[in-house]
C-alpha angles and dihedrals in degrees: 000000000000118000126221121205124191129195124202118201118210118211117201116202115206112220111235105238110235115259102259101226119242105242133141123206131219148165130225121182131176137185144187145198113250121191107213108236098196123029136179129233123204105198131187128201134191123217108204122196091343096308090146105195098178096109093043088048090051088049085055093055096044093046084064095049097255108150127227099241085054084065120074117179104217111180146332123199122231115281112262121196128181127174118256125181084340097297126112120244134172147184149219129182106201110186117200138189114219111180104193123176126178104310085072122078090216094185090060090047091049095056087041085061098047084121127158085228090051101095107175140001122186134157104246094179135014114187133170126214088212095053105110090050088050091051090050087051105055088037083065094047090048093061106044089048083065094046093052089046095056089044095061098036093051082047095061092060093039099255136116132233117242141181126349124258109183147343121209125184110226115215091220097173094081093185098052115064092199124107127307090276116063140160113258136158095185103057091118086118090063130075132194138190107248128011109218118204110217106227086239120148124220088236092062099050141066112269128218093031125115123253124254139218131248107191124172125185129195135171124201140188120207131191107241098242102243118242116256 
């Protein structure tokens, strides 16, 4: 009997590990102050035991140089009545929209309408005919600020920024679900790379109304140039 013997050899091929790239990530964010130059009131009035004041609120309107296609009446509720130490009383509730821009001195409107049947004045929209240039703008800023970032963080460790990667956009305003600029007056927690000042005059905006914030937040990612 002969015996064969046969021997297999196994061969075990090591897989190469992918070459991790040499990027480094970083955010830039910008903002600016932005006057409105047109805002909306939404203003309430109270009509008490048939007093009607429509027509002295519109003269106070007028008086002030506010249009009357810049007013818009919105809504009044039913007249309710109830009897009070025998005597009849009743009450309307007239709501009204007032756009206003710059050719309005809104403070002094406001003090003229300082009313006791004036129940109630809010700004109910702020806009500015310059905002898509503003927003350009800071978006610009943003993303020079990350650049510059990357470009002194890479030089402390003698290397150079390349090409860019990618560039997200970062939602930084966590209670609005709108886009990545947004209105806001309590932003002091935040702080961003640079602060941009608009070239608005004060001629050209509504006085009297706080200033707003432009913030824009982006985030990059850059190859580290390789060292000839």
């Amino acid at each position: 009997m002969s015996l064969l013997s046969v021997s297999f050899l196994s061969c075990t091929t090591v897989a190469e590990e992918p070459e991790v790239p040499r990027t480094i990530e970083v955010t830039g964010s910008a903002e600016m102050a932005v006057q409105p130059d047109e805002i909306v009131l939404s203003i309430v009035l109270r009509t008490v035991s048939h007093k009607d004041k429509k027509k002295e609120f519109m003269k106070i309107l007028d008086d002030h140089g506010v249009t009357e296609d810049k007013i818009a009446f919105e809504s009044s509720n039913n007249q309710y009545w109830w009897w009070y130490y025998s005597s009849y009383h009743d009450n309307s509730v007239q709501r009204y929209s007032v756009t206003i821009d710059s050719t309005v001195d809104a403070m002094s409107l406001m003090e003229a309408l300082k009313q006791p049947w004036v129940e109630q004045i809010r700004i109910a929209e702020r806009s500015n005919s310059n905002i898509q240039e503003y927003r350009k703008q800071v978006k610009i800023v943003a993303i020079k600020a990350a650049k510059e970032k990357a470009s002194y963080m890479l030089a402390a460790l003698d290397e150079e920024i390349g090409a860019v990667v990618t560039i997200t956009e970062i939602d930084g305003d966590v209670n609005n679900n709108n886009s990545y600029y947004y209105w806001n007056q309590n932003q002091n927690s935040i702080t961003s790379n640079a602060v941009l000042y608009s070239d608005q005059s004060a001629q050209s905006t509504v006085g009297g109304v706080a200033m707003q914030t432009l913030r824009y937040q982006v985030k990059i990612i850059f190859n580290i140039k390789e060292k000839s």
